[in-house]
PDB file of N, CA, C and O in Angstrom:
ATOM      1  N   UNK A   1       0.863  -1.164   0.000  1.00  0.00           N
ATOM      2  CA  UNK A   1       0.000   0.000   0.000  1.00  0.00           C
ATOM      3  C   UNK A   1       0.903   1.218   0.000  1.00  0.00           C
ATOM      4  O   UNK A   1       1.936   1.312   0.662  1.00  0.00           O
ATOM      5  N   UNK A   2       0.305   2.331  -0.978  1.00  0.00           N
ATOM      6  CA  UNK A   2       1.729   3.618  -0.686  1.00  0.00           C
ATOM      7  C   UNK A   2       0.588   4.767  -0.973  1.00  0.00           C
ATOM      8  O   UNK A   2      -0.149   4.777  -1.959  1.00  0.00           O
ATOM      9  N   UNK A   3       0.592   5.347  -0.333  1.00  0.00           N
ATOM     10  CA  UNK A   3       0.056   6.842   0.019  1.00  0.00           C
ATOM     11  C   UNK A   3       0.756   7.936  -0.746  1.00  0.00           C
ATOM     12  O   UNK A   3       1.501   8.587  -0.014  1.00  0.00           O
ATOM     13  N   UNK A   4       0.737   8.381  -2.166  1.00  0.00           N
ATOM     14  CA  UNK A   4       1.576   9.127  -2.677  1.00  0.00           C
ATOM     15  C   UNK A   4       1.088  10.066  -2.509  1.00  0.00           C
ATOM     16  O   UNK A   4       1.106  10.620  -3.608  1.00  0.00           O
ATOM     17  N   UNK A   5       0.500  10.843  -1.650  1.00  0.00           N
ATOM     18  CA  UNK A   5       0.009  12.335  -1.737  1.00  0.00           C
ATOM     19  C   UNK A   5       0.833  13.120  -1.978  1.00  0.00           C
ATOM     20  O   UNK A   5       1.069  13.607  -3.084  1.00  0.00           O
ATOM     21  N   UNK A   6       1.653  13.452  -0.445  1.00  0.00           N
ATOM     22  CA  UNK A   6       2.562  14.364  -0.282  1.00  0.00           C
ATOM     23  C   UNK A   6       4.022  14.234  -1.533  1.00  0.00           C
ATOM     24  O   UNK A   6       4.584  15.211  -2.026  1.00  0.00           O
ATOM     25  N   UNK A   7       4.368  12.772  -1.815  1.00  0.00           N
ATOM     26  CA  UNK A   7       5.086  12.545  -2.540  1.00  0.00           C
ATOM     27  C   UNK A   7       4.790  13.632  -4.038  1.00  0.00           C
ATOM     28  O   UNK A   7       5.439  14.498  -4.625  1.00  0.00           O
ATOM     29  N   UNK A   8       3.365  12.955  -4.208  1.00  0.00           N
ATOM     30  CA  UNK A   8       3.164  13.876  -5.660  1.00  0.00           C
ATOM     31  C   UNK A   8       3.397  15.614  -5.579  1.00  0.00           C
ATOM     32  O   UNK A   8       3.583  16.250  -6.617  1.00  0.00           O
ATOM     33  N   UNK A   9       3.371  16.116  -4.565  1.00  0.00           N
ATOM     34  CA  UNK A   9       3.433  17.610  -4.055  1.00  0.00           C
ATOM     35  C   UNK A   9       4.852  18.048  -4.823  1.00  0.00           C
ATOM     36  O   UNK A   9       5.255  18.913  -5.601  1.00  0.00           O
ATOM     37  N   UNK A  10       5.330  16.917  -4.115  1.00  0.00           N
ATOM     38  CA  UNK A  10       7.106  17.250  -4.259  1.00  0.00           C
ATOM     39  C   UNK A  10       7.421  17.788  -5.573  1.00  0.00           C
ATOM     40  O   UNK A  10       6.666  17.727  -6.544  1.00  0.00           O
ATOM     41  N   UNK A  11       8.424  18.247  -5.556  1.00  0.00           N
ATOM     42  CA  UNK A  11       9.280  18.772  -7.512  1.00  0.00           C
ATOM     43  C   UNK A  11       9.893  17.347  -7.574  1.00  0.00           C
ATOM     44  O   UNK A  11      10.512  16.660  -6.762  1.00  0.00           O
ATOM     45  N   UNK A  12       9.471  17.167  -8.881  1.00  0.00           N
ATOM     46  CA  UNK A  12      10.263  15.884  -9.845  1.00  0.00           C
ATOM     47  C   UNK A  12      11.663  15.286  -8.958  1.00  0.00           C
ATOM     48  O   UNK A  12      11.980  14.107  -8.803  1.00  0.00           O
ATOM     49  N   UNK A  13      12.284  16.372  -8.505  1.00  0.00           N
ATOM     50  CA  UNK A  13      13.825  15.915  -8.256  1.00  0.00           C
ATOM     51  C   UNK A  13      13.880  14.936  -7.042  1.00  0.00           C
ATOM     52  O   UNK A  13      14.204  13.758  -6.893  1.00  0.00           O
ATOM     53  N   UNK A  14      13.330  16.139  -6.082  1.00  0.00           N
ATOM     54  CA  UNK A  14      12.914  15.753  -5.047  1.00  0.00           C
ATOM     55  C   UNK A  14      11.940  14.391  -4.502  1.00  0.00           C
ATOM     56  O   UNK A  14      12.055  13.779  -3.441  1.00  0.00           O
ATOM     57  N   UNK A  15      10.993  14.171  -5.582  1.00  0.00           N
ATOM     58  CA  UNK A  15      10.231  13.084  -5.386  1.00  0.00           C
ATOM     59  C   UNK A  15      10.734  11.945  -5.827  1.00  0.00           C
ATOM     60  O   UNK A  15      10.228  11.026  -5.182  1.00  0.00           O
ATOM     61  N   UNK A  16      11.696  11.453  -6.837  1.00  0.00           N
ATOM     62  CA  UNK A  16      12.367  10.865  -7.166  1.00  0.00           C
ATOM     63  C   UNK A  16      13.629  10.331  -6.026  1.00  0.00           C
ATOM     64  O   UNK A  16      13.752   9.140  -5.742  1.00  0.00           O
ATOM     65  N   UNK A  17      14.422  11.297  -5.506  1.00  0.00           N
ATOM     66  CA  UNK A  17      15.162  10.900  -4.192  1.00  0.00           C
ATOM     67  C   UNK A  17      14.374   9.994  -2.958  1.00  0.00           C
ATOM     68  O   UNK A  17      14.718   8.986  -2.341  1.00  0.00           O
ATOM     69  N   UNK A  18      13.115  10.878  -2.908  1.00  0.00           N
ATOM     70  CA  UNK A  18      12.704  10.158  -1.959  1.00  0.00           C
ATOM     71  C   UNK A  18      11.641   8.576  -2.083  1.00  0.00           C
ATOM     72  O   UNK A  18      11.261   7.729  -1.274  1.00  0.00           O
ATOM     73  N   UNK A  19      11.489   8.789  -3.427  1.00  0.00           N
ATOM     74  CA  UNK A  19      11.492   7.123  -3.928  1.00  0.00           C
ATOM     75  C   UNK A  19      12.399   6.272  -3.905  1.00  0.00           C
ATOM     76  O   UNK A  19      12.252   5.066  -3.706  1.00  0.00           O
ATOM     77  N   UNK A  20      13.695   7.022  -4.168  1.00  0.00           N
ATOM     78  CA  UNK A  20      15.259   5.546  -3.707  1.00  0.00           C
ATOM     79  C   UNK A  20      15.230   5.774  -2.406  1.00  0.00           C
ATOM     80  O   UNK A  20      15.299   4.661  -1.884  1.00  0.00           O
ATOM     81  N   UNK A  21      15.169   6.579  -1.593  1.00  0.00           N
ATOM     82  CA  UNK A  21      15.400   6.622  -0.011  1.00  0.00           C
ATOM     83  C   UNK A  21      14.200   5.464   0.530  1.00  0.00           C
ATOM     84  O   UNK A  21      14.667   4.624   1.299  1.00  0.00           O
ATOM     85  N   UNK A  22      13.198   5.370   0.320  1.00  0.00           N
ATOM     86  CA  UNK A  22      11.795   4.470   0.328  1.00  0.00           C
ATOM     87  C   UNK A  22      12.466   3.501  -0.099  1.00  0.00           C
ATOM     88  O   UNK A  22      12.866   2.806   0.834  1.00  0.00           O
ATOM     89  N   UNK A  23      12.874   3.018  -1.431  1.00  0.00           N
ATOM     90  CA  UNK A  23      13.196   1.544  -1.506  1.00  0.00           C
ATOM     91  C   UNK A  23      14.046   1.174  -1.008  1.00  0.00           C
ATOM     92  O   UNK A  23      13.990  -0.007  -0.665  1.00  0.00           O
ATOM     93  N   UNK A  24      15.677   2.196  -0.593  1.00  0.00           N
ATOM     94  CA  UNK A  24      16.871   1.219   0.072  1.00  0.00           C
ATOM     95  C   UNK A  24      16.379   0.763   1.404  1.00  0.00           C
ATOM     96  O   UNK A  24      16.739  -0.277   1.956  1.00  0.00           O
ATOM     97  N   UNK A  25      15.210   1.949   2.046  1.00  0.00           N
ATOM     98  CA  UNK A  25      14.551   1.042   3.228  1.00  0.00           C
ATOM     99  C   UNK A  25      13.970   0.105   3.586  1.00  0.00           C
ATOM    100  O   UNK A  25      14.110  -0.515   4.640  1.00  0.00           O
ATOM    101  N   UNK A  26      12.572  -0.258   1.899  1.00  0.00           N
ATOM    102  CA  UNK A  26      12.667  -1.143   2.097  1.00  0.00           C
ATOM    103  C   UNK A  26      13.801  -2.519   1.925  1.00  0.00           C
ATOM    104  O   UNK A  26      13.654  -3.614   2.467  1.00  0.00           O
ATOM    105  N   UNK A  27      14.252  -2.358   1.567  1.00  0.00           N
ATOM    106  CA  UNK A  27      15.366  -3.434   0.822  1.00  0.00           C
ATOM    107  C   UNK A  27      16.460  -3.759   2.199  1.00  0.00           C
ATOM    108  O   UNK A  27      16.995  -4.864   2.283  1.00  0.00           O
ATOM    109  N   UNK A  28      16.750  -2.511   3.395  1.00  0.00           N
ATOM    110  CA  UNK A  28      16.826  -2.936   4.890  1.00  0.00           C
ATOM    111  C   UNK A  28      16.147  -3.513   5.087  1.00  0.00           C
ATOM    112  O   UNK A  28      16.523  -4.653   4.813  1.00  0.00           O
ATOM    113  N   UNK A  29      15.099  -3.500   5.492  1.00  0.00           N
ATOM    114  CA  UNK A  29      13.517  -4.030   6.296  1.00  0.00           C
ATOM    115  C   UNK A  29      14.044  -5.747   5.635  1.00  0.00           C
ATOM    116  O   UNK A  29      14.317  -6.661   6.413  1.00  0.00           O
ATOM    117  N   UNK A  30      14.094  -5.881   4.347  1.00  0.00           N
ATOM    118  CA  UNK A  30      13.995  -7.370   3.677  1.00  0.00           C
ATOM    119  C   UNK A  30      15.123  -8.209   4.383  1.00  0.00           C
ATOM    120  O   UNK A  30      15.132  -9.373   4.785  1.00  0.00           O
ATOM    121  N   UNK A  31      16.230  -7.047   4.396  1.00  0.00           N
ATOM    122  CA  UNK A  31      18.025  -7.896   4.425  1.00  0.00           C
ATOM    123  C   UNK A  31      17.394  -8.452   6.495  1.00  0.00           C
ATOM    124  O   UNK A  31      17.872  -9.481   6.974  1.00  0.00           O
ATOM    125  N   UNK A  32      16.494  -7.684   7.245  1.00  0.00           N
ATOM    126  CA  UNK A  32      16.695  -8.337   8.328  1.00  0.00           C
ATOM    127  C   UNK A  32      15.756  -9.553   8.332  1.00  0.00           C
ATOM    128  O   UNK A  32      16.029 -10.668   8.779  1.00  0.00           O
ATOM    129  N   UNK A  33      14.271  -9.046   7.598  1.00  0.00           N
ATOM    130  CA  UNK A  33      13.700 -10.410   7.445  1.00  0.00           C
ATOM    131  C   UNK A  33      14.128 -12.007   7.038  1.00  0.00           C
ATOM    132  O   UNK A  33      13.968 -13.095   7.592  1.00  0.00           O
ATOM    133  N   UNK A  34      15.036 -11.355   5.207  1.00  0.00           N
ATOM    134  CA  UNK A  34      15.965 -12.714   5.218  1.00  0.00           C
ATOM    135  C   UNK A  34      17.056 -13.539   6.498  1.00  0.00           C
ATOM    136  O   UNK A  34      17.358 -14.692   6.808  1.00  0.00           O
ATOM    137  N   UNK A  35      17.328 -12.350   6.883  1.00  0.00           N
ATOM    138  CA  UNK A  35      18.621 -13.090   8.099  1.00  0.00           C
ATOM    139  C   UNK A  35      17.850 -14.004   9.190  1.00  0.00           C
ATOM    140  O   UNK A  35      18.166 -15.131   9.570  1.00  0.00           O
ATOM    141  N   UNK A  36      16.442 -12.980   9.701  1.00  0.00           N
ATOM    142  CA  UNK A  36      16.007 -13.777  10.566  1.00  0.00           C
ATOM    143  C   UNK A  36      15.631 -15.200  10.085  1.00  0.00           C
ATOM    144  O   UNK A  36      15.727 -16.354  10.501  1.00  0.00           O
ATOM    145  N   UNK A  37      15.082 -14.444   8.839  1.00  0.00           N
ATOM    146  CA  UNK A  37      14.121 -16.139   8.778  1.00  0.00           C
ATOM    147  C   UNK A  37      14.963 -17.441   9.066  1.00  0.00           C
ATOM    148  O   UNK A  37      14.795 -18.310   9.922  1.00  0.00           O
ATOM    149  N   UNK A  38      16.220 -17.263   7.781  1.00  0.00           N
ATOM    150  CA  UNK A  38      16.925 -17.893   7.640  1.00  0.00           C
ATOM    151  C   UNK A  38      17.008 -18.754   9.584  1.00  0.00           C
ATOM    152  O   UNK A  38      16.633 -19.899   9.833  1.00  0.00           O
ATOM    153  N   UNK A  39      17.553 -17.827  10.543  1.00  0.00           N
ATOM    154  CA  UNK A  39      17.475 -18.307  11.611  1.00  0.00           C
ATOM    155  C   UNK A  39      16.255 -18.869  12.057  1.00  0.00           C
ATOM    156  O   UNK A  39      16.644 -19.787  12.780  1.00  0.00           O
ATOM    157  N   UNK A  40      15.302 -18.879  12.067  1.00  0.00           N
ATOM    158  CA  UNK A  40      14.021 -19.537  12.192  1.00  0.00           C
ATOM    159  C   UNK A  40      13.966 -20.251  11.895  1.00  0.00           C
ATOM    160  O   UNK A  40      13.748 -21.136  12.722  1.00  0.00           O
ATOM    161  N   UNK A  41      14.082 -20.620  10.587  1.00  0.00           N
ATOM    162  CA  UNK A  41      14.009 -21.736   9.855  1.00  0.00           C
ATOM    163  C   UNK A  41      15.218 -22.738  10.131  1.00  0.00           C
ATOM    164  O   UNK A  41      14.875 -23.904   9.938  1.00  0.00           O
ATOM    165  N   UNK A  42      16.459 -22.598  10.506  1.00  0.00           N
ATOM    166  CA  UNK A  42      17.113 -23.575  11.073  1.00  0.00           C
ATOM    167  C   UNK A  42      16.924 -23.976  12.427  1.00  0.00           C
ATOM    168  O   UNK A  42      17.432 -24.977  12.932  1.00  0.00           O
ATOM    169  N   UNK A  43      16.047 -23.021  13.094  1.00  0.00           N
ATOM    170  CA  UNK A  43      15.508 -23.276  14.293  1.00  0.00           C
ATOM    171  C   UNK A  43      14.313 -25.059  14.164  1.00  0.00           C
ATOM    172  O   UNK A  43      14.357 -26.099  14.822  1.00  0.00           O
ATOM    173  N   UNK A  44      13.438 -24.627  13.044  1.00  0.00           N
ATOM    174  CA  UNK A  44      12.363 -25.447  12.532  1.00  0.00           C
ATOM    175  C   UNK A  44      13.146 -26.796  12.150  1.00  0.00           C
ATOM    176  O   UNK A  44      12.565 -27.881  12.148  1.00  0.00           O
ATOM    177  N   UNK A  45      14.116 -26.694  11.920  1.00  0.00           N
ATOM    178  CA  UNK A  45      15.282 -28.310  11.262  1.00  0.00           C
ATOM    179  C   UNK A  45      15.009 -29.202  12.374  1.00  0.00           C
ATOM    180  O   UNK A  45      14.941 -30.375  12.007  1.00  0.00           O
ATOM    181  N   UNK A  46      14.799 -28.988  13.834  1.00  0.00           N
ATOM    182  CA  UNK A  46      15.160 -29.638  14.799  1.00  0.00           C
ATOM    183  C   UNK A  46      13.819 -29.912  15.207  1.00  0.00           C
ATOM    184  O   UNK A  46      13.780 -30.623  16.211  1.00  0.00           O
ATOM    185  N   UNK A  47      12.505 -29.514  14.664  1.00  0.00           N
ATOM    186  CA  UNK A  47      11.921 -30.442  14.882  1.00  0.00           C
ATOM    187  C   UNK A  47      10.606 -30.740  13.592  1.00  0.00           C
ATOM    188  O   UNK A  47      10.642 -30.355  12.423  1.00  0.00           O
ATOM    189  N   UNK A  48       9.463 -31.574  14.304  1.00  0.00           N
ATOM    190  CA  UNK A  48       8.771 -32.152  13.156  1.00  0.00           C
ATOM    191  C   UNK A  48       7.173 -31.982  13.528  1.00  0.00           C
ATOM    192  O   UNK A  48       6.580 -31.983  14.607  1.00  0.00           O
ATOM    193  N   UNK A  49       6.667 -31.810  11.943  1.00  0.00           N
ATOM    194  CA  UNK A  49       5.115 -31.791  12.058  1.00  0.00           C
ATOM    195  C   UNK A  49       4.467 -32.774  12.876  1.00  0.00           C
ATOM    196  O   UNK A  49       4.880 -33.931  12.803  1.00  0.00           O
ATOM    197  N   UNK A  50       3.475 -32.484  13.678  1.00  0.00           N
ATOM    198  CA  UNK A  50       3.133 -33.563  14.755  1.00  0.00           C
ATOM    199  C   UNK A  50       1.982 -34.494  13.509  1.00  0.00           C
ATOM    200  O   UNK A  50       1.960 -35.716  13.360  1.00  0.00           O
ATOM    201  N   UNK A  51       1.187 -33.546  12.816  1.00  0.00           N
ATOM    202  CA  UNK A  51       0.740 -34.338  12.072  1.00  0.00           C
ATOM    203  C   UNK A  51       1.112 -34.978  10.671  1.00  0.00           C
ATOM    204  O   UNK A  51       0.478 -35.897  10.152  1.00  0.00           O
ATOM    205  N   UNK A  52       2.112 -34.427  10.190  1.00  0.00           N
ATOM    206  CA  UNK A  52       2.459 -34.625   8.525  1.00  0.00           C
ATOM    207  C   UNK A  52       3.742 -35.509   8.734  1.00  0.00           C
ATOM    208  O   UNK A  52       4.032 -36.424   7.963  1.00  0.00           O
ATOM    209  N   UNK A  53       4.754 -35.044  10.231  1.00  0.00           N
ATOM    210  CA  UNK A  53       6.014 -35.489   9.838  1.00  0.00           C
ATOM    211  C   UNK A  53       7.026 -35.143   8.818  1.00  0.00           C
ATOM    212  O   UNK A  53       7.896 -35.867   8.334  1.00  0.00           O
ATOM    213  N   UNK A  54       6.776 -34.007   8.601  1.00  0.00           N
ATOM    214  CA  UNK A  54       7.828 -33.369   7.604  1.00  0.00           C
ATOM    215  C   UNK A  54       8.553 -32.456   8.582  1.00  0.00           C
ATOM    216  O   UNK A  54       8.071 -32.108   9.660  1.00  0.00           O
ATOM    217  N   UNK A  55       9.879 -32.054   8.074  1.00  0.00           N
ATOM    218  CA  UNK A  55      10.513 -31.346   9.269  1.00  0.00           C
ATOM    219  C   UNK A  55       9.899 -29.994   8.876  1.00  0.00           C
ATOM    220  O   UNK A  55       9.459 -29.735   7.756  1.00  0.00           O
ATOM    221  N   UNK A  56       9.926 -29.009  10.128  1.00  0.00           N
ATOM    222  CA  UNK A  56       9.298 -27.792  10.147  1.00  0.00           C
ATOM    223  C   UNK A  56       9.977 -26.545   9.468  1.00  0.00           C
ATOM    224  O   UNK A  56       9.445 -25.435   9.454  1.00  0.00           O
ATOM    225  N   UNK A  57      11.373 -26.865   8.828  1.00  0.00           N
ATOM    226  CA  UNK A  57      12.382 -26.181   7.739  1.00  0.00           C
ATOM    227  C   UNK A  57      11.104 -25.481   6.520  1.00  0.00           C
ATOM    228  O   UNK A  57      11.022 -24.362   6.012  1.00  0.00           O
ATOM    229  N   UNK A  58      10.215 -26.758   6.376  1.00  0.00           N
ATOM    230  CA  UNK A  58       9.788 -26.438   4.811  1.00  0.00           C
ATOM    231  C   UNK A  58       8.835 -25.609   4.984  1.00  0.00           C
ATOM    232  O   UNK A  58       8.618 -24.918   3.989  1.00  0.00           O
ATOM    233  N   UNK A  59       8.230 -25.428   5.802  1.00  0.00           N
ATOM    234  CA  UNK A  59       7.345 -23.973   5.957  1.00  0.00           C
ATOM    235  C   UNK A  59       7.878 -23.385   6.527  1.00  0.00           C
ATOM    236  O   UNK A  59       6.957 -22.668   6.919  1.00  0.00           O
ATOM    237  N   UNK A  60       8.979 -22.892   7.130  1.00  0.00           N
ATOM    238  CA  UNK A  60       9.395 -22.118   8.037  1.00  0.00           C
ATOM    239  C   UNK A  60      10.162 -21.134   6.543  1.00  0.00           C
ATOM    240  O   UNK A  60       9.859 -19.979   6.243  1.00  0.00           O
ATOM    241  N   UNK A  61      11.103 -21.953   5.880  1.00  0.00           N
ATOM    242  CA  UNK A  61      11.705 -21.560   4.766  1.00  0.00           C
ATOM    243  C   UNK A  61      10.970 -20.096   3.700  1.00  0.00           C
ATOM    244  O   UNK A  61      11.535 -19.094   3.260  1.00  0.00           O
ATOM    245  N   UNK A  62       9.668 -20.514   3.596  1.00  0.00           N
ATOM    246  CA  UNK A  62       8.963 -19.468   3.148  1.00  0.00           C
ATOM    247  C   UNK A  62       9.453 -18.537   3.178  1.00  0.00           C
ATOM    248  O   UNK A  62       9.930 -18.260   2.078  1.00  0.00           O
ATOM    249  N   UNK A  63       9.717 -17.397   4.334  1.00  0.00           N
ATOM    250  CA  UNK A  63       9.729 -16.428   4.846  1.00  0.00           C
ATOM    251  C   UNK A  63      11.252 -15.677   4.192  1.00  0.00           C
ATOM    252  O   UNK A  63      11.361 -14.542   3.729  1.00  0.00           O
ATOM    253  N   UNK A  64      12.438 -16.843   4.357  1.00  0.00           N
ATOM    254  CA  UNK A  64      13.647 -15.974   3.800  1.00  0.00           C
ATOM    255  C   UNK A  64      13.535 -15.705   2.484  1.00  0.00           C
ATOM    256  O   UNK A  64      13.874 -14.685   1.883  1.00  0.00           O
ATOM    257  N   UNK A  65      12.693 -17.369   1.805  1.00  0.00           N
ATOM    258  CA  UNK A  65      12.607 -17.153   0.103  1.00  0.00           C
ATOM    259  C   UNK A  65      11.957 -16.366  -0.578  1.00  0.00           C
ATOM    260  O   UNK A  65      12.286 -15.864  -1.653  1.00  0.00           O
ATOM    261  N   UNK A  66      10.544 -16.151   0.299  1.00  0.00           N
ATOM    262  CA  UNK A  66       9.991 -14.569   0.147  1.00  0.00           C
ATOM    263  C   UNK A  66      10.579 -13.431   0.120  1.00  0.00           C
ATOM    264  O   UNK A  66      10.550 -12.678  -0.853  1.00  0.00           O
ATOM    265  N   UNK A  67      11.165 -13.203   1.182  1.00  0.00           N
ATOM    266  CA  UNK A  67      12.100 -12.210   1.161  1.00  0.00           C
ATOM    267  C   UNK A  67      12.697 -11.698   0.084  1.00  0.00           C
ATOM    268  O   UNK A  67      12.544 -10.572  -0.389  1.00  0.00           O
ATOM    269  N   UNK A  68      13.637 -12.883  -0.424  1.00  0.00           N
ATOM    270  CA  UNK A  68      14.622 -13.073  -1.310  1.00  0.00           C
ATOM    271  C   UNK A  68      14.086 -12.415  -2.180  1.00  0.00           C
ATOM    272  O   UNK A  68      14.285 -11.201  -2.135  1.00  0.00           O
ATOM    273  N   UNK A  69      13.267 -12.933  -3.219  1.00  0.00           N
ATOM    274  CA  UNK A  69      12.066 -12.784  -3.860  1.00  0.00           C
ATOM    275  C   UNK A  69      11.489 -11.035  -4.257  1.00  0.00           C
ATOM    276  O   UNK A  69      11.340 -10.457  -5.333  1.00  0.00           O
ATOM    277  N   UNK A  70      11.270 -10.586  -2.770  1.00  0.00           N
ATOM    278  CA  UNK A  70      10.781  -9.227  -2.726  1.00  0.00           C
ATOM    279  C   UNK A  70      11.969  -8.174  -2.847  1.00  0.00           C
ATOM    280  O   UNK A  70      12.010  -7.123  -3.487  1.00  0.00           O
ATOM    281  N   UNK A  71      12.930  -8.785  -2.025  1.00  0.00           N
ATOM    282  CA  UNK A  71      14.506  -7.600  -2.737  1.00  0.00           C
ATOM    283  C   UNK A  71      14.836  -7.635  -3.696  1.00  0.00           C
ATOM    284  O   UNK A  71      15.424  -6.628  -4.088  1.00  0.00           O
ATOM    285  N   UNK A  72      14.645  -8.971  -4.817  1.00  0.00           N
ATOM    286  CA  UNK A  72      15.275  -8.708  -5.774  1.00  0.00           C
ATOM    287  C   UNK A  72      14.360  -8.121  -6.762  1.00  0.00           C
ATOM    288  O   UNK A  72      14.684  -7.752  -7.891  1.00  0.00           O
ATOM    289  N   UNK A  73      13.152  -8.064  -6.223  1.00  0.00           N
ATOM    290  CA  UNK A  73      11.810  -7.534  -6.701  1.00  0.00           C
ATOM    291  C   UNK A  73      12.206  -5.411  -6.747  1.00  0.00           C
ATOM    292  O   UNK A  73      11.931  -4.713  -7.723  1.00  0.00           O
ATOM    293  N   UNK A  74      12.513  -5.161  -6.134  1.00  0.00           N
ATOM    294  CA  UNK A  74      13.469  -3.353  -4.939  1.00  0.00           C
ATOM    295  C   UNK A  74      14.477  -3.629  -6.041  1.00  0.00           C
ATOM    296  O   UNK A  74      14.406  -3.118  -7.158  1.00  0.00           O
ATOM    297  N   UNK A  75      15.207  -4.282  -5.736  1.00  0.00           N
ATOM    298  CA  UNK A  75      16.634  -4.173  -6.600  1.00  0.00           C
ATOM    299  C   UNK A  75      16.046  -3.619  -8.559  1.00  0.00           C
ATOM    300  O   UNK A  75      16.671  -2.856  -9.295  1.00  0.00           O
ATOM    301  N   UNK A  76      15.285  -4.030  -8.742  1.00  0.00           N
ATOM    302  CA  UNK A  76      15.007  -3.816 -10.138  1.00  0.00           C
ATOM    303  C   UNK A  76      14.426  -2.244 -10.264  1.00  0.00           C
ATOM    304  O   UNK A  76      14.666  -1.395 -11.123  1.00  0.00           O
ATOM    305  N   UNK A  77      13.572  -2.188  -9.077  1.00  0.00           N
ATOM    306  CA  UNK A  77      12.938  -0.997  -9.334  1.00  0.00           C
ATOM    307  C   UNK A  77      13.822   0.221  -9.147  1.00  0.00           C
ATOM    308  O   UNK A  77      13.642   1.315  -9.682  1.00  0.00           O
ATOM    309  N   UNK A  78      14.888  -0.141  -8.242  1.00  0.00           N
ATOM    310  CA  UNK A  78      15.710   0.776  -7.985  1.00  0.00           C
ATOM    311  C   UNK A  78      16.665   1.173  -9.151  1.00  0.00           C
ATOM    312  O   UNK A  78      17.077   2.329  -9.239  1.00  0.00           O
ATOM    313  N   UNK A  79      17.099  -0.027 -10.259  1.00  0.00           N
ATOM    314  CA  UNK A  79      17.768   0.446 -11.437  1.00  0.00           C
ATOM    315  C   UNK A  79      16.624   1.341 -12.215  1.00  0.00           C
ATOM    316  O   UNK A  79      16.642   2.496 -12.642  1.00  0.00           O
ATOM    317  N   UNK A  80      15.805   0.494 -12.215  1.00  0.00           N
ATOM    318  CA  UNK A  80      14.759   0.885 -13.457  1.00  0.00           C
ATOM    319  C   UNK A  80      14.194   2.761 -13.300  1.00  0.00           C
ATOM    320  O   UNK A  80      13.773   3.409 -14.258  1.00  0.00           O
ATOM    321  N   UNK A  81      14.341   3.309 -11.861  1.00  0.00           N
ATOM    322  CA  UNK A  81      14.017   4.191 -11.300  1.00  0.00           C
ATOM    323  C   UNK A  81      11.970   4.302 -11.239  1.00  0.00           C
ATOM    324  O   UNK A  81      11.216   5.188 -11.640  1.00  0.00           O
ATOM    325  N   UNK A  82      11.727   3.146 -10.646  1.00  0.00           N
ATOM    326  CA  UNK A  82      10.374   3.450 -10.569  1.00  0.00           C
ATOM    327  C   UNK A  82       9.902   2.937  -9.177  1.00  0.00           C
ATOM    328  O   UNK A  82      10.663   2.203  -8.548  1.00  0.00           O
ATOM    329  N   UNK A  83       8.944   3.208  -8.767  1.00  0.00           N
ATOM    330  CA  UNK A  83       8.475   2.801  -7.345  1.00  0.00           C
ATOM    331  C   UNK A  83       7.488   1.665  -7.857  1.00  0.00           C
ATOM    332  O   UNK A  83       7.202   1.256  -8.982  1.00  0.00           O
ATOM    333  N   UNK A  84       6.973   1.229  -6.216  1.00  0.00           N
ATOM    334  CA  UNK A  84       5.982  -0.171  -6.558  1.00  0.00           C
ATOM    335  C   UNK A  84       4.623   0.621  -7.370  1.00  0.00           C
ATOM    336  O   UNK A  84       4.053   0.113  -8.335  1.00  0.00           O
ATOM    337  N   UNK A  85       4.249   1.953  -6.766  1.00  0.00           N
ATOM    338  CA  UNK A  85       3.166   2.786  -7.083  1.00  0.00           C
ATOM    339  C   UNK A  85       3.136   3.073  -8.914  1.00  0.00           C
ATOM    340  O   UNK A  85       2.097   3.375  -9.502  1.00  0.00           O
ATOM    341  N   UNK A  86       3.852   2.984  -9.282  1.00  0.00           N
ATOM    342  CA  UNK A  86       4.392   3.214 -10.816  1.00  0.00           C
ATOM    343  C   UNK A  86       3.178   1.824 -11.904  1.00  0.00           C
ATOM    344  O   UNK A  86       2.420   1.833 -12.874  1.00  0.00           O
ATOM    345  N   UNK A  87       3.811   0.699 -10.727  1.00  0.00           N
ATOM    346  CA  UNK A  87       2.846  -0.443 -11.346  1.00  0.00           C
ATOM    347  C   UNK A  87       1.281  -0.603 -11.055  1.00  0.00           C
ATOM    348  O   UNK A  87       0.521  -1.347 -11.674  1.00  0.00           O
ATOM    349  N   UNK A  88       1.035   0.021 -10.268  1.00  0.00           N
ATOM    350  CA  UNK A  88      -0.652   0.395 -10.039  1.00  0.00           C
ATOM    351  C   UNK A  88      -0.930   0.951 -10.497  1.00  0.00           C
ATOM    352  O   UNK A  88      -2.068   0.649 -10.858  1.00  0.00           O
ATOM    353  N   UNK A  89      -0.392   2.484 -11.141  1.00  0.00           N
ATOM    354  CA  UNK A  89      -1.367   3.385 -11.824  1.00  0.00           C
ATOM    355  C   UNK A  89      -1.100   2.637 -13.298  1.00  0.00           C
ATOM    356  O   UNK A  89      -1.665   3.490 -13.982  1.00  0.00           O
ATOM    357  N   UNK A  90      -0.682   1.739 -14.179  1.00  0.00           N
ATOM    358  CA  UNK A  90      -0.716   1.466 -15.519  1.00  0.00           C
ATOM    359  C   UNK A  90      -1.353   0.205 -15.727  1.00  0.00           C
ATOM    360  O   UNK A  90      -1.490  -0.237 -16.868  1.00  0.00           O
TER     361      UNK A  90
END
């Protein structure tokens, strides 16, 4: 969800900066999600679904590969110079 009000106010230059300042944050926000998960999920190795018996890695895993997924998702937009909001209005 992105609230471009105030953004749109801005002069071109200005609104543009603060679209890369927005994504390298998010793209922080991701780098701690991946780390944690990653730890979570080796947390989940050690034990097992009470009902399925699969170890708890494979859903736990989600979360870093998502991650993964969504930065390299930032990483593009950040060359390309466009925000996520860019793909909603077209």
């Amino acid at each position: 969800i992105n609230v471009s009000f105030f953004q749109d106010k801005l002069p071109r230059s200005v609104g543009d900066v603060l679209k890369v300042i927005i994504l390298l944050m998010q793209a922080d926000f991701l780098g701690i999600l991946i780390w944690y998960g990653f730890l979570y999920a080796n947390i989940g190795m050690m034990s097992k679904s009470p009902a399925m018996g699969i170890s708890m890695i494979i859903p736990y895993i989600a979360v870093p590969v998502g991650g993964i997924f969504s930065i390299f998702q930032v990483i593009v937009l950040i060359i390309t110079g466009k925000s996520s909001s860019d793909f909603q209005e077209g």
